[in-house]
C-alpha positions in Angstrom: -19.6 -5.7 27.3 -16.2 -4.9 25.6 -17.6 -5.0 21.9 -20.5 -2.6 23.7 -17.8 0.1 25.1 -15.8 -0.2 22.1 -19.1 0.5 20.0 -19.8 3.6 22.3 -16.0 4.9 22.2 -15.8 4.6 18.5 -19.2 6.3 18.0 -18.4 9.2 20.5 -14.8 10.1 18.4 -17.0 9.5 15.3 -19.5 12.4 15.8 -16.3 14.8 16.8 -14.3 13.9 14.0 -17.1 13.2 10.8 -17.8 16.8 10.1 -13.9 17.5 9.5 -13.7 14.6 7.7 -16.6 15.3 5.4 -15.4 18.7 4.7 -11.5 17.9 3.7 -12.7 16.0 1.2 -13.2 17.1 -2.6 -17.0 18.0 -3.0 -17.9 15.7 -5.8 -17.2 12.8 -3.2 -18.4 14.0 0.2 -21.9 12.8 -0.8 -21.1 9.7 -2.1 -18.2 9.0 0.7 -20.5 10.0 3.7 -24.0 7.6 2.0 -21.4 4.6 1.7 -20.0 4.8 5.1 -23.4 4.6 6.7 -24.1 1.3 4.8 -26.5 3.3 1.7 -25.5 1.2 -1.7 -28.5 1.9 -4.2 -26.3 3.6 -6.4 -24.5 0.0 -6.6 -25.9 -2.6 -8.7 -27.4 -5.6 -6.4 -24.9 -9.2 -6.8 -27.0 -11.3 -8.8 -24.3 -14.1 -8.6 -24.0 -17.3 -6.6 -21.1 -16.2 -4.6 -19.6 -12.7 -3.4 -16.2 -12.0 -2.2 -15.2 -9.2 -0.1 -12.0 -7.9 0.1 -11.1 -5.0 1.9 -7.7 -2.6 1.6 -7.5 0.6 3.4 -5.8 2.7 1.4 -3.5 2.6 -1.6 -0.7 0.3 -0.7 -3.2 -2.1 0.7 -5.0 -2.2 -2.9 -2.0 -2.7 -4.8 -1.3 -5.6 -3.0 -4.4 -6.9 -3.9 -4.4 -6.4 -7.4 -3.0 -9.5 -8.3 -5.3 -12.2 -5.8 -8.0 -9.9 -6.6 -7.5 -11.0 -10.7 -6.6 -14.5 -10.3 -9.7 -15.0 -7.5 -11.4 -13.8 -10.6 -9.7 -15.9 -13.4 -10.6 -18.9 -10.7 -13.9 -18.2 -9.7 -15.6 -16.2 -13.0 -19.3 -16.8 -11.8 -18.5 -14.8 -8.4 -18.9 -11.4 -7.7 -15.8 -9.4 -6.0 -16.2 -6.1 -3.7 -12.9 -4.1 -3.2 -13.8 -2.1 -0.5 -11.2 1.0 1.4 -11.3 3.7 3.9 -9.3 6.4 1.8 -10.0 8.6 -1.1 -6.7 7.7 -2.5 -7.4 4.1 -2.1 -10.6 4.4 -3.8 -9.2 6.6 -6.8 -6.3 3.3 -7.4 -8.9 0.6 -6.6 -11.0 2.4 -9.4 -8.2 2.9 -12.1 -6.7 -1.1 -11.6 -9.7 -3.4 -10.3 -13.0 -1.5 -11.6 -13.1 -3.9 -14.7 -13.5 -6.9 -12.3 -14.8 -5.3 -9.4 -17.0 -3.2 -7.0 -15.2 -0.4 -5.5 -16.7 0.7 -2.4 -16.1 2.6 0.8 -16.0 0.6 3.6 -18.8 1.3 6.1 -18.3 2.9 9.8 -17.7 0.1 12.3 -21.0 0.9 13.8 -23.1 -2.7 14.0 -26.4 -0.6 12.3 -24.4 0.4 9.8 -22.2 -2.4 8.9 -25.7 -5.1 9.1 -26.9 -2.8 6.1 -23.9 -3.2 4.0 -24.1 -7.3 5.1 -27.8 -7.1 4.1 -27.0 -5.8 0.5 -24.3 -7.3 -1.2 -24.7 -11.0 1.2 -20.7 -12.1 1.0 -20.1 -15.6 1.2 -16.0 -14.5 2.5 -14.4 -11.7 3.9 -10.9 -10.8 3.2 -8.9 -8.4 4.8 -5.6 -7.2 3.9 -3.0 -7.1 5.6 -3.7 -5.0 9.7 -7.4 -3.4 8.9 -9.1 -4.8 11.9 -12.2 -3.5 12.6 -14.2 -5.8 15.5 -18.0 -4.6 14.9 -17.6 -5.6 11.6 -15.2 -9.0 12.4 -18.0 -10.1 14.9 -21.2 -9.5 12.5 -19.7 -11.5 9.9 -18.9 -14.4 12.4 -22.3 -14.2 14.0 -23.1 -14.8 10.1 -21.1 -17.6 9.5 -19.2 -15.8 6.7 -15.7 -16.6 7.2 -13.4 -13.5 8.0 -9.5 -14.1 6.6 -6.6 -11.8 6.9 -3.6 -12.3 4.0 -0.8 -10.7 3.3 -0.6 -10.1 7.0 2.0 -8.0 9.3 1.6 -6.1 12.2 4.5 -3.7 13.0 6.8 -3.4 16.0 5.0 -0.1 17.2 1.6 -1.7 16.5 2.4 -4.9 18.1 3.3 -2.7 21.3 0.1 -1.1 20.9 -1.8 -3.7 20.8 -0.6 -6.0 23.5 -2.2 -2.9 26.1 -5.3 -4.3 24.7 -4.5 -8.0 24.5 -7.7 -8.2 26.3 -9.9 -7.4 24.0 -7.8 -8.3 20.5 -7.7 -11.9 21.5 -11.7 -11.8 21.3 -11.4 -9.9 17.8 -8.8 -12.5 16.5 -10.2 -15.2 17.4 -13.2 -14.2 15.3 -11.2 -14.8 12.6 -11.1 -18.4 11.0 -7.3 -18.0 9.3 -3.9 -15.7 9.2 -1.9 -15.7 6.3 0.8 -13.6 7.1 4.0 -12.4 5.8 6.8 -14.1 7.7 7.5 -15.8 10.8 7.9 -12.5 13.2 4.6 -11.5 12.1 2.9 -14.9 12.8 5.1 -15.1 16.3 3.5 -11.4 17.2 -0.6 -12.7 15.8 -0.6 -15.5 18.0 1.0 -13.5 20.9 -1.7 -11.7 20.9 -4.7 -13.9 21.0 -4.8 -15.3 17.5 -5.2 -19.1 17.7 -2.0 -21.0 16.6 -4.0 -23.7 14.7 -5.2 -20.7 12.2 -2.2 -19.1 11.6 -0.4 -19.5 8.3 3.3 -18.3 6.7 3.0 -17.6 3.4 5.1 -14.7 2.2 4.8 -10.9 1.2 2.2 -10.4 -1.6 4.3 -6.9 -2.7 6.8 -9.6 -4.2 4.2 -10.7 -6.7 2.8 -7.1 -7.7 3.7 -5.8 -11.2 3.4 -2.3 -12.0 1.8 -0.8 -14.8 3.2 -2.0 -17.9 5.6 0.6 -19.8 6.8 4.1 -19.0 4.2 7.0 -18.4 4.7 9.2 -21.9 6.3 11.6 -20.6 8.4 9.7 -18.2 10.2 8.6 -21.6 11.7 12.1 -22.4 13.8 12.1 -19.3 17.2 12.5 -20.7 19.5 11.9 -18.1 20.8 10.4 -14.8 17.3 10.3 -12.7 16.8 10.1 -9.0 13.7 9.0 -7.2 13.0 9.6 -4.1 9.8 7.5 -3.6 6.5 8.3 -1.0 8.7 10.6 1.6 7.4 12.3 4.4 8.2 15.5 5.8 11.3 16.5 6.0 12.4 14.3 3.9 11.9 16.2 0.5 14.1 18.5 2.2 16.8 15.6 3.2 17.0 15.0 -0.8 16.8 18.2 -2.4 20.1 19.0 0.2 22.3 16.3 -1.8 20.4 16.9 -5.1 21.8 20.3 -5.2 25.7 18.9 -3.9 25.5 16.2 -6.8 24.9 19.2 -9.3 28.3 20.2 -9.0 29.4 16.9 -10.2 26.5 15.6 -12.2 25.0 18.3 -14.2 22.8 16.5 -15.9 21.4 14.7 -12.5 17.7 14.7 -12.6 15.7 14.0 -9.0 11.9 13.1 -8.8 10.7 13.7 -5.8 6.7 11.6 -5.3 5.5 12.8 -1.7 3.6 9.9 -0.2 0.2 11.9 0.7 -1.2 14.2 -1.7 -2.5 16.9 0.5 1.5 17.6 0.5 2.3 18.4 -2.9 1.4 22.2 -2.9 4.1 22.2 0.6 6.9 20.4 -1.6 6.4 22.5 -4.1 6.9 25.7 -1.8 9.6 24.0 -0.3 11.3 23.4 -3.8 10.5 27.0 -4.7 12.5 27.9 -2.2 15.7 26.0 -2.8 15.7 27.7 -6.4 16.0 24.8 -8.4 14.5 24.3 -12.0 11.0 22.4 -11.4 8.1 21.2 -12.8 4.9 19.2 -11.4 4.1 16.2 -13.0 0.8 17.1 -13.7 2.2 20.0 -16.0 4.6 18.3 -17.9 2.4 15.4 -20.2 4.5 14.7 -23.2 5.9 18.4 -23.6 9.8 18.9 -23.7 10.6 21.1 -20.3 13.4 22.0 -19.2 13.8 19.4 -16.2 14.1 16.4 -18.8 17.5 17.3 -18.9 18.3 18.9 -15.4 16.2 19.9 -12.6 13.4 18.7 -10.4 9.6 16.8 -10.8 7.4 16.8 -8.0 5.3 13.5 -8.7 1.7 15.1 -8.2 -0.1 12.0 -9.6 -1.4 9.2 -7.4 -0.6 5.5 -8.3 1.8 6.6 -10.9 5.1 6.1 -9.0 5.1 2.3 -9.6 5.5 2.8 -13.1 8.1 5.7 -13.0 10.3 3.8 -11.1 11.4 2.5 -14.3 13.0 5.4 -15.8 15.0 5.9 -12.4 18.8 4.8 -11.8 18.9 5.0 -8.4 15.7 4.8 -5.8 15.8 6.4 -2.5 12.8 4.5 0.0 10.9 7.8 1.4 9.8 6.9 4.8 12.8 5.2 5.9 15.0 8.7 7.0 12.6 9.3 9.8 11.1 6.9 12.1 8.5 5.7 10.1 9.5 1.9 9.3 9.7 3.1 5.1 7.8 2.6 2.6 7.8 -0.3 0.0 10.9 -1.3 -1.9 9.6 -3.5 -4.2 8.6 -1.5 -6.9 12.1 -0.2 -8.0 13.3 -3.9 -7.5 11.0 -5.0 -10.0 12.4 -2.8 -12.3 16.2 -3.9 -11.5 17.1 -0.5 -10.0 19.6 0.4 -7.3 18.1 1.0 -3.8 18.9 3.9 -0.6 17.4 3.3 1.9 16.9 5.2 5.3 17.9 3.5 8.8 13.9 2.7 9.6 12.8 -0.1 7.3 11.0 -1.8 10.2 7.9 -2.0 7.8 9.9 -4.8 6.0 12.0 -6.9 7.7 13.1 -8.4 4.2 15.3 -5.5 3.3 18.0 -7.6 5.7 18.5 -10.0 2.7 18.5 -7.3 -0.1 21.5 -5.8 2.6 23.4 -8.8 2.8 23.3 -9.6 -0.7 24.5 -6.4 -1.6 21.1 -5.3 -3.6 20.4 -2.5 -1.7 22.5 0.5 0.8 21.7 1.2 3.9 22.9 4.9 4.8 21.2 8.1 7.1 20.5 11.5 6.5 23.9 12.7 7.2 25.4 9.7 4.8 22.9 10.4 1.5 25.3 12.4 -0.4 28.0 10.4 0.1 26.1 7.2 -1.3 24.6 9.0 -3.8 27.7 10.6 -5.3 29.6 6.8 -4.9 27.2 5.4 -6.7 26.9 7.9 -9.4 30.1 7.4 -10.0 30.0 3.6 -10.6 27.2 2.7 -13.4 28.3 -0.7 -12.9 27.6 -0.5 -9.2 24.4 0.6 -10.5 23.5 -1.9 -12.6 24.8 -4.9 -10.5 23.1 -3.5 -7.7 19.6 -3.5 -9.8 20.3 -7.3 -10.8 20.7 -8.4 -7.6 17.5 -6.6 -6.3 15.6 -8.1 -9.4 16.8 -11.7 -8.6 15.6 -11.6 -4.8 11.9 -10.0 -6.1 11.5 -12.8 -7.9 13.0 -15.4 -5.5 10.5 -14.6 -3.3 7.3 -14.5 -5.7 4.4 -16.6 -5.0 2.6 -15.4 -1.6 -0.5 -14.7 -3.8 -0.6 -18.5 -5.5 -0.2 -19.8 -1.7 -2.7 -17.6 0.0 -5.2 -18.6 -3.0 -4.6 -22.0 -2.4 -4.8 -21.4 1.6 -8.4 -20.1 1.3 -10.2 -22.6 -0.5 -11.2 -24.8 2.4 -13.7 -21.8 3.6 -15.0 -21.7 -0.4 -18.1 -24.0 0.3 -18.2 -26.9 -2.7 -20.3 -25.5 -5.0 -17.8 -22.1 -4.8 -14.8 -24.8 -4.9 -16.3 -26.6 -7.9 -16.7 -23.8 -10.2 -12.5 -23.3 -10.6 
């Protein structure tokens, strides 16, 4: 009866919300975004392997996560076929670009039992994989009714969602308890999972996979030219852009040659940051306009970011990264990337989203300030290359301290591989 008013709930907000969704998106996807959704895969080639793995990332954090289980699942298990599936455009357009080689890239269907029995019916998975919070019960219970095992790695749930869902402990414990094994990030997380139905027995610590992500190797071209001391503020959310640009245009006074990027975490922002930057009267350029052309802003001035899964990368040219998301209550958004790249982190007062930023605190590879403190920190910093660099060390040493989630969730999974799966390692 829940899974049945759940189905009807779900299907009900559906039909309200599916002709807005169609039409915000670009045309040359609605078709194919709107046939996947409702379980329709000719355009895909059939698995003619023995075994098919599933994986499914929402959206583009989730899939770089995945990158690297996603190539060593492949490097262990060659004669297998792998499905990368994700809800967002933006997921889809990164899945495409760093997994397309190795994998299917699909939308994931509508968690409407019809729908999702097609999808089943096609591509036949022998595992399930979800990553990190996706849950979706329609599709959890047709996979158990199956007897394809449904696994969750990587996993977290937040403070606010672990509030959220404890008003519906009644029917998550059913969901998770479809689900044959957790592997989650740390021991709140697993705490919160069982808490809320998850059975203790199938709940396993072992670590952040964001640790063991690598971005793209090298500089983008025209990332190179930069030719000066370079800000990034990383995936901010409104008003943070504006929080920056305010101590961007202090630190000119002192640091002419300062240059700040700013990457705004959803695309459909990019035209308001750039009316917003407009309108501070600063020198400015869009990514997407600068390719390897000298521009003024390589030596002073501002770069929106307008280029998606490109930020991991930049990061390298940076001295100093600011964590968007972390200045409003959000929980901020993933520090790992500029560790990887031994630079100095700012981060926001909200970094509930990683509970690990305590250690980069404490071990001084990383400051935690607020909106009102950002200049301050910036300018001290600015004023201390050493800081900088020490700072960037530090942060570098704990990424790789902490490496090997990936390697222990690999290992974690192979009891649900059936032999002939296990055997072909």
């Amino acid at each position: 009866m829940l899974y049945f008013l759940y189905t009807i709930i779900y299907t009900l907000a559906l039909s309200v919300l599916l002709p807005f969704e169609y039409l915000k998106r670009q045309s040359h996807i609605r078709k194919r975004w709107l046939v996947e959704r409702a379980g329709f895969f000719g355009n895909h080639p059939v698995m003619d392997k023995k075994h098919c793995l599933w994986i499914h990332a929402v959206s583009v954090g989730e899939v770089i996560s995945s990158v690297s289980f996603v190539q060593k699942f492949r490097a262990q298990y060659p004669d297998s076929d792998i499905i990368v599936s994700t809800v967002t455009d933006t997921g889809q357009k990164v899945a495409a670009e760093r997994l397309s080689d190795i994998a299917q890239i699909i939308y994931m269907p509508f968690d409407i039992p019809f729908f999702i029995r097609k999808t089943i019916d096609f591509f036949n998975p022998s595992l399930f994989i979800i990553m990190e919070t996706e849950l979706w019960p329609n599709i959890i219970k047709e996979l158990k009714k199956r007897g394809i095992p449904v696994i969750l790695i990587n996993g977290r749930i937040s403070e606010k969602s672990f509030n959220g869902y404890l008003k519906l402990r009644f029917f998550m414990k059913h969901v998770l308890q479809n689900i044959d094994r957790f592997c989650v990030q740390n021991e709140i997380y697993a705490e919160r999972i069982i808490k809320l139905g998850a059975i203790p027995d199938n709940v396993r610590v072992t670590g952040n996979f964001k640790f063991d992500t690598r971005p793209p190797a090298g500089l983008p071209d025209w990332a190179k030219l930069l030719n000066g001391r370079v800000i990034i503020a990383g995936s901010t959310h409104e008003p943070e852009e504006e929080i920056i640009l305010d101590a961007y245009m202090k630190l000119k006074k002192d640091f002419p040659d300062i240059i700040l990027i700013l990457a705004p975490r959803h695309p459909e922002r990019f035209k308001e940051v750039e009316d917003l930057v407009k309108s501070k009267g600063v020198t400015y350029a869009r990514r997407s306009d600068l390719h390897t052309t000298i521009h003024p802003v390589i030596e002073s001035g501002v770069v929106i970011l307008d280029a998606i899964g490109e930020l991991a990368a930049v990061y390298g040219a940076c001295d100093i990264a600011v964590i968007g998301g972390s200045f409003i209550k959000h929980g901020g958004q993933n520090p790992l990337e500029p560790a990887y790249w031994s630079k100095s982190i700012i981060c926001g007062a909200s970094m509930e989203n990683f509970p690990f930023i305590e250690e980069f605190y404490s071990e001084n590879a990383a400051l935690k300030t607020d909106r009102y403190g950002l200049y301050s920190c910036l300018k001290e910093l600015l004023q201390s290359p050493d800081r900088i660099s020490a700072m960037g060390e530090k942060a570098r040493k704990l990424y790789e301290k902490n490496s090997g989630a990936t390697d222990r969730a690999l290992d974690d999974i192979k009891e649900f591989l059936n032999c002939d799966y296990a055997s072909e390692k």
